[in-house]
N, C-alpha and C positions, 0 to 999 in steps of 0.2 A: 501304427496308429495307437496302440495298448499303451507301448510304451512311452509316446509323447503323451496323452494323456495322462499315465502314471506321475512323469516328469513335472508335470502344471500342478497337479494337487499335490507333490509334495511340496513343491514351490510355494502354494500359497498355504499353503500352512506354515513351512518354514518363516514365511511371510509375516504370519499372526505372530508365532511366536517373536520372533525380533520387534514386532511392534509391543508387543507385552513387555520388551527390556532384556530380549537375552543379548547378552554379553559375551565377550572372552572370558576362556576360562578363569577364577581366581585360583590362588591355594585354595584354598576355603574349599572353591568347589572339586578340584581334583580331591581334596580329601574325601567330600561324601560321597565322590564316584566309586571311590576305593571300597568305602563301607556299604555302597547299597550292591554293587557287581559282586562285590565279595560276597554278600548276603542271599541275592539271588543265585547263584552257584550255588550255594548251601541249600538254600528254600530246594531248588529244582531234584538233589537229590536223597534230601530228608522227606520231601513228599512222590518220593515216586516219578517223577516228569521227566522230559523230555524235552528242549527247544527246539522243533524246527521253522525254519524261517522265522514269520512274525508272532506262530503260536505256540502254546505249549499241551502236548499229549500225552497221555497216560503210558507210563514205562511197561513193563512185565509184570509188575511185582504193585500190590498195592503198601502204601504207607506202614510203618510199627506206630501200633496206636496205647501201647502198654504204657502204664503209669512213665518208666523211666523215658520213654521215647517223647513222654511230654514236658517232664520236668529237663530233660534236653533244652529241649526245645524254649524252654520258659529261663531258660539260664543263655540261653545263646542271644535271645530278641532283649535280655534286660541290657544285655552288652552293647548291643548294636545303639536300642536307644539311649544309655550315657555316654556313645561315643557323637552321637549326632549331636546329644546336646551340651557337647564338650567344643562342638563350633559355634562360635558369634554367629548370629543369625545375620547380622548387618555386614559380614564378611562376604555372603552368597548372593549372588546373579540373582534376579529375577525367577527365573526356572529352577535355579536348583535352590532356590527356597519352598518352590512350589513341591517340589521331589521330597526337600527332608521335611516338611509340613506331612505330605502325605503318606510317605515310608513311617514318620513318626508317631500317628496316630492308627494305620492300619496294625503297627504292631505293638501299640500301648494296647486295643483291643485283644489281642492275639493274646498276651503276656494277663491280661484280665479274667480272660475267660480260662485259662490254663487252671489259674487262683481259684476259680472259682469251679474247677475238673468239672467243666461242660462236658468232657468227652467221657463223663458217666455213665449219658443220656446222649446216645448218639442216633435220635428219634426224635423227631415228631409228627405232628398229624398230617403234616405237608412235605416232608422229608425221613428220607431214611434210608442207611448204609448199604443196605442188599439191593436199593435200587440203584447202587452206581456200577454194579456188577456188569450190567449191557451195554454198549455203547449205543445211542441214539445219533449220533452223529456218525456217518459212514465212515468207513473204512476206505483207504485209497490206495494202498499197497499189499506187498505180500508182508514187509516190515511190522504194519497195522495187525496186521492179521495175527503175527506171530507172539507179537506183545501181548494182543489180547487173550491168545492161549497160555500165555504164559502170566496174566492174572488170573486167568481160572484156575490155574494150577496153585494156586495161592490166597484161593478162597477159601479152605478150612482155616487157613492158618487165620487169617485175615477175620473171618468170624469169630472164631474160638475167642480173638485178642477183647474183640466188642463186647461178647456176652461177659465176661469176666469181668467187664469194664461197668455194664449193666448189673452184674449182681454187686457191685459197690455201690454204683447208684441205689440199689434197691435197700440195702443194709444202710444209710443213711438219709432215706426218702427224699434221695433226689431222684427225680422220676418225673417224666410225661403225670398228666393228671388220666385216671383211667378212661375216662368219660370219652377223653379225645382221639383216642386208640381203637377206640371199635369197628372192626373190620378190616382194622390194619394190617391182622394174619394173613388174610388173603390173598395180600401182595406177595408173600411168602411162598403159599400154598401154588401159585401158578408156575413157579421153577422147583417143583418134587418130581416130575415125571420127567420118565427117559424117555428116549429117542425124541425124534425130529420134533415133537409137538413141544420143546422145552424153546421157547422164549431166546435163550440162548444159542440157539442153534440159527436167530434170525437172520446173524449176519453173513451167514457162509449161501445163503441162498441164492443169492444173484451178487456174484465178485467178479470185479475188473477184468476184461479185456485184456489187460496188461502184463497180469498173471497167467501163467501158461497150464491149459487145461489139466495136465498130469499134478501141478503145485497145487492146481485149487482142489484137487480130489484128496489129496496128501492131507490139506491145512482143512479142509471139511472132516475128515476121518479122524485126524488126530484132535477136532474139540468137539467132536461126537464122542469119542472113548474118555475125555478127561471128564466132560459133562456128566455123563452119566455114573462113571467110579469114582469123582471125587467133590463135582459140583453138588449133583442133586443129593446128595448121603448129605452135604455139609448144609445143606438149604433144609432138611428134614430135620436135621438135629437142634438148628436155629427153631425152626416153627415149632417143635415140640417142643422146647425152652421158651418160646414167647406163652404157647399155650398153658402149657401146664403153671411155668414157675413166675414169668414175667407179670403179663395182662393180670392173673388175678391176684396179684400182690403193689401193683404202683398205686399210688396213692390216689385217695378218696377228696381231699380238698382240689380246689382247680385254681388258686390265685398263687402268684409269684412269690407275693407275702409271706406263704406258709412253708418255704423251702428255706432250707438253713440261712441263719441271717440274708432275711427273703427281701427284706426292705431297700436293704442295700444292692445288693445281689441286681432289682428289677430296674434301681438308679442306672447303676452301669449298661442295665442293655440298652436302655433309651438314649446313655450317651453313645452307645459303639453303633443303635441304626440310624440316630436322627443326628450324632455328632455335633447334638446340642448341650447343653448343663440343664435344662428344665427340667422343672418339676411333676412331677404327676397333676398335682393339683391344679398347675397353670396349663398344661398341656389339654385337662378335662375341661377348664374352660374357654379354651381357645378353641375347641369342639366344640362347646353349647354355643357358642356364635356363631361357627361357620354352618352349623347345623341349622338354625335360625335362618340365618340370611337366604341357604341354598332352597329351604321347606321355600320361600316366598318367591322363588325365580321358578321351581317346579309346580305350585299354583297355578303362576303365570303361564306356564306352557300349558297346562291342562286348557284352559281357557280358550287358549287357541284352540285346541280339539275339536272345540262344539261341543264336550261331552258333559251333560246333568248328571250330575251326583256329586256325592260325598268324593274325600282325599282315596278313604279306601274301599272307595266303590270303585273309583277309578286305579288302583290299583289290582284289586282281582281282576275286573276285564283285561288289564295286560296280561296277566298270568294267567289267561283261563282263554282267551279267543286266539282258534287254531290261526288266523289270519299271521300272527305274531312268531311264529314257528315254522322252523325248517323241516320237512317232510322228511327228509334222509339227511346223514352224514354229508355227501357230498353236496347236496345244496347250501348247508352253514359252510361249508369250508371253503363253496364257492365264492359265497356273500360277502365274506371275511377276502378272499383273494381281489374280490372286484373293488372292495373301500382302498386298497392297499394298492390298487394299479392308479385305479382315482388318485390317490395324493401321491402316487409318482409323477400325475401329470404337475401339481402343485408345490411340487419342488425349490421349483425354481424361484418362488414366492419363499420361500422360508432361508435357503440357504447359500451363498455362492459358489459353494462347493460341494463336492458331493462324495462317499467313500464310492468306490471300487467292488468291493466285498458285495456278495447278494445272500441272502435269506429265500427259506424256499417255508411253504406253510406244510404242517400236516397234523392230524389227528395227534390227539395223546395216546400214549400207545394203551391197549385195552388192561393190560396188566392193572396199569395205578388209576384208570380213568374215574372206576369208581368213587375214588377218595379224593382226585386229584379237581385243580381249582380252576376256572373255566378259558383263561389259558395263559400260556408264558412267553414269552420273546427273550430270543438269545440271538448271538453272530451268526450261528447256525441255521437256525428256523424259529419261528414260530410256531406254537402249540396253540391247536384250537381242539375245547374237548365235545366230541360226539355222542358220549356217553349220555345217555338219557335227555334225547331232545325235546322233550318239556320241559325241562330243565332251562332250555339255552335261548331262550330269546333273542327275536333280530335285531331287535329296537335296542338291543345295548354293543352288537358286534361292530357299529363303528368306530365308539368308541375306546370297547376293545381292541381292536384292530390298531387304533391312532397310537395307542399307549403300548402295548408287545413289539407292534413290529416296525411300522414307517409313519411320521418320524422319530419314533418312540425308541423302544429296546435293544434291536437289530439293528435301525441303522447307526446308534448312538453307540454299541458293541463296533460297530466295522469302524466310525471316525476315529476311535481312541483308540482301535487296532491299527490303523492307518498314520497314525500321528508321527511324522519322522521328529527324528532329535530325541528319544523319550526313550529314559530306562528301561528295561524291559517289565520292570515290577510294575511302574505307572500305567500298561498297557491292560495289566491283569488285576487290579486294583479296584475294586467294588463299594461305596459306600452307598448306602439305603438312599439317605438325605438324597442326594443328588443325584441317584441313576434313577429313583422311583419318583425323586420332585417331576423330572424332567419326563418320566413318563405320563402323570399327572397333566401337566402342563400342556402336553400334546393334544392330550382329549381336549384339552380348554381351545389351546390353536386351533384346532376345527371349527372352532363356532368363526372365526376369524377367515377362514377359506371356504364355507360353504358348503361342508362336510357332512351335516347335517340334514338330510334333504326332505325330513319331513318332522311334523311338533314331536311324533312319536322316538323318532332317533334325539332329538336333542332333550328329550324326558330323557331317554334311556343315559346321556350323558350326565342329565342332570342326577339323576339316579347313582353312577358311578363316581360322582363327587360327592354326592350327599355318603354314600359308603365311606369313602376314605374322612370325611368331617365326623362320622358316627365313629371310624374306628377310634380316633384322636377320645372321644368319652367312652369309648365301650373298652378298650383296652386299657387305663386307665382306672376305670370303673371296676374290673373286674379285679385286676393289681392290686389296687392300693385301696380300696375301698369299699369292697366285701360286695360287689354284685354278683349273682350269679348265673349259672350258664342261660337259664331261661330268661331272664332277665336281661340277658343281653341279643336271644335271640330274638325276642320282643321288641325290643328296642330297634334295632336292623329291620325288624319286618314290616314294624309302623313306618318307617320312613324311607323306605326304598322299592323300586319294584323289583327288586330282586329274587329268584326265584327258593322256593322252601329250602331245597337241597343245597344251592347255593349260600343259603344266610348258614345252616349249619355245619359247613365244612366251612365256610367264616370263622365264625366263631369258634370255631374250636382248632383254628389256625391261631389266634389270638390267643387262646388260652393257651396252649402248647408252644408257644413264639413268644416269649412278653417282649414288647417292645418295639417289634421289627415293624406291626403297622401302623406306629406312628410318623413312622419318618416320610408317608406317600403325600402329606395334604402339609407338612410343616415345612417338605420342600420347595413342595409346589409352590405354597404361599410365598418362599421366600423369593422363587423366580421372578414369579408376576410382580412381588413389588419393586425388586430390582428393573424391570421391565420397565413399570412404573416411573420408576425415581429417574431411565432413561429418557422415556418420553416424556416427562416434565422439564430436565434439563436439556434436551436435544430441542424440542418442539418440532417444526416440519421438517428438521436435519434427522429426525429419528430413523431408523430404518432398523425395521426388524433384521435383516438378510446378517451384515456384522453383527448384528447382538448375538443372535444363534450362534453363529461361525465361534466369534473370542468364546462363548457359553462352553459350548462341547470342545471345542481345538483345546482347552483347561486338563480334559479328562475328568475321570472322575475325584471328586475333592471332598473334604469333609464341608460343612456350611458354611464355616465362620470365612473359610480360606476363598470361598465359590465369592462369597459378598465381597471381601477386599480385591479380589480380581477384580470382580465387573463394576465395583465401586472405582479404580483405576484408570479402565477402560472406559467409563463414563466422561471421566474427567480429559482424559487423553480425546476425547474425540470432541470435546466442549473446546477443548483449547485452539482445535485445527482452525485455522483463515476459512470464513464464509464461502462458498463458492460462485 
């Protein structure tokens, strides 16, 4: 039964794609097969990986992250892109336009950022190198197991290469803004101690069945002894280089602006997360409107309440009445599992298909929880964070939930894992615009299934769109136009009911990210009006179920490439005979 169902969802997806225009191979296309295969072979053992089956896992050894291994790097992807763009574009298929569209902009980014030695600053407030040391995604063999000892064993190396990398960022203030770093040691400070209480010793705790007791005692023992003589020394040496030399020497300004030709520099992140050419200026005000519009639909819900008062009267009571609050851990992560079974049943209203793959929910892990954002969706799991639940209100977890995991993050992770016919690079292929529109977009589909089951959850939605419309002027604002941190925490706090701790590790994701949150509400937007422009031209023929399907069966795309698909597909389903 596995496999006849396997058999049908490759089918119809196969399905989409040939309706999209794939074709027989041309030259044209054998040639870019040659250049992107060729490319990923390269990718997979420049960065460390592995391919098995449809995914890709972390080798033994982590990446060489030293000047020469990037300027490699930045000479090998300039090649690739003058050989793409040494083919006619009107040469290629359907699909394999879609491929060198998206191979060519993933590594115009890649080639940008090289230029601009991001891998200075291999930090920020939301991210950073020593937490990819764990794996949070289980372990499934002894293979796993051993890989993983054999990156521990390649963690001083591996550090050593960063901080060298960090003290040239420091010697030219390219640098995190300090502000945004605080408490970031911490993360550090919880992988210093031996034996078993070390973080790293998580995953040897409970290993497979399939591995034979006498192996799993061998592969626990031998990343107990490297942990302890070569992890936790190299994790000490780190922390004591953050403390001493790092943290109180990065810089004192916090806008993008003020990093070496800063101007330029924040242009290009805005095109590599929102994959758009806008402007700062246009992008702040395409914020002070959606910002507008959303304040007047969040009125409205209050209204419905019953509740007398002011905007932020009615905003403290959210954040201040325990009714709004999960008592334990496992009650929010309950909450969060029960919205997420809920719109398993509602499936079938959104798509005609469905991935295979599952997602399982769990806690952030306690290490990063402090600093870390309230949560994330991948193919793996969902992240819901625990950590200080006053902090976490219920009235916003369903539409957290809609946007991380189903039909948001996860299962948009599993269709594009799933997608047969598809290079392997377009599988692992990430753009902001379009993974974060569409998770955006999710929370909105809930108002559309009944997702919302009371004023206070569809506040809390309206809440997490007014966030993503504030970030489009606060990040921005701060960028290019000299606001400052309090100023934008102010900003976020008038307008959302967001929790304290929440708006400030906001914002100071923003500051330490320029660019990256702009691209959740300029995606969005762009779905819904393509959305839009279908149900205007479809009318009663419209049906959400294929718009999603061609939507995601695309994978992930930069914007411009997302509109002429479904601008296409519009057109192609306008032309088909009435029924």
């Amino acid at each position: 039964m596995v496999r006849r169902l396997s058999a049908v969802v490759v089918g119809f997806l196969a399905g989409l794609l040939l309706a999209s225009g794939a074709a027989a191979a041309t030259p044209a296309d054998q040639q870019l097969k040659k250049i992107y295969d060729a490319e990923w072979i390269w990718r997979q053992a420049e960065f460390a990986e592995i391919t098995e089956g449809q995914r890709s896992r972390a080798g033994d050894h982590f990446p060489g992250v030293a000047p020469a291994d990037w300027q490699r790097r930045r000479a090998y992807w300039s090649g690739v892109i003058a050989a793409i763009d040494a083919i006619p574009v009107a040469d290629l298929s359907p699909e394999e336009r879609l491929n060198a569209a998206v191979l060519r902009e993933s590594l115009r980014a890649n080639v940008a950022n090289i230029g601009w030695r991001t891998y200075e600053a291999p930090l920020n407030s939301d991210s950073y190198f020593w937490g990819e040391v764990k794996p949070y995604a289980a372990l499934e063999n002894a293979a796993d197991y051993r890989r993983y000892i054999g990156r521990l064993r390649d963690v001083p190396r591996w550090f050593d290469a960063n901080i060298a990398n960090m003290r040239a960022g420091l010697k030219r203030g390219f640098t995190p803004p300090r502000v945004t770093l605080n408490g970031r040691d911490a993360t550090i400070a919880a992988y210093i101690v031996t034996g078993p209480a070390n973080p790293l010793n998580d995953p040897f705790k409970t290993m497979p069945d399939s591995i034979p007791a006498a192996d799993q005692a061998a592969l626990r023992a031998e990343a107990a002894a490297v942990i302890d003589g070569q992890v936790v020394p190299a994790y000490q040496k780190l922390l004591a280089f953050m403390r001493t030399d790092y943290l109180p020497h990065t810089r004192t300004t916090i806008a993008a602006a003020d990093l070496p030709d800063g101007k330029a520099f924040y242009q290009d992140q805005i095109r590599e997360y929102a994959t758009l050419d806008l402007t700062p200026a246009a992008i702040h005000e395409i914020g002070l409107k959606e910002v507008a519009r959303i304040d007047a639909d969040m009125r409205a819900t209050i209204a419905q309440t019953g509740f007398k008062g002011s905007f932020a009267d009615f905003l403290q009571f959210l954040r201040s009445d325990p009714q709004f609050y999960a008592k334990t851990p496992r009650e929010l992560l309950g909450f969060s599992a029960y919205v997420a079974k809920r719109m398993d049943g509602k499936l079938k209203e959104v798509f005609t298909v469905l991935p295979r793959y599952r997602f399982t929910i769990m806690p952030v892990p306690d290490a990063i929880a402090p600093v870390y954002t309230s949560g994330r969706g991948g193919l793996q799991a969902c992240l819901m964070n625990t950590y200080d639940l006053k902090s976490r209100p219920l009235y916003n977890l369903t539409a957290l939930t809609l946007h991380e995991c189903v039909p948001g993050h996860s299962n948009q992770a599993a269709l594009a894992l799933e997608a047969p016919g598809r290079p392997a690079f377009r599988r692992e292929t990430y753009f902001s615009g379009y993974g974060e529109g569409w998770g955006l977009y999710s929370e909105w589909l809930g108002t559309k299934l009944g997702m919302y089951e009371t004023p206070y959850e569809e506040f809390g939605r309206e809440t997490f769109e007014m966030w993503r419309a504030c970030r489009l002027v606060i990040d921005t604002g701060i960028h290019s136009m000299g606001w400052s941190r309090q100023q934008a925490i102010d900003y976020l706090a008038s307008h959302t009911a967001l929790a304290r701790l929440d708006i400030e590790i906001e914002v100071d994701r923003y500051i330490s990210w320029p660019g990256q949150s702009v691209a959740y509400k300029l995606g969005e937007m762009k779905i819904r009006e393509l959305r839009a422009r279908a149900q205007a031209e479809l009318g009663t023929r419209f049906d959400q179920r294929p718009f999603h399907d061609r939507l995601l069966a695309m994978g992930s795309v930069p914007l411009p490439v997302m509109e002429s698909e479904m601008l296409a597909w519009i057109a192609t389903e306008k032309a088909k005979p009435a029924k």
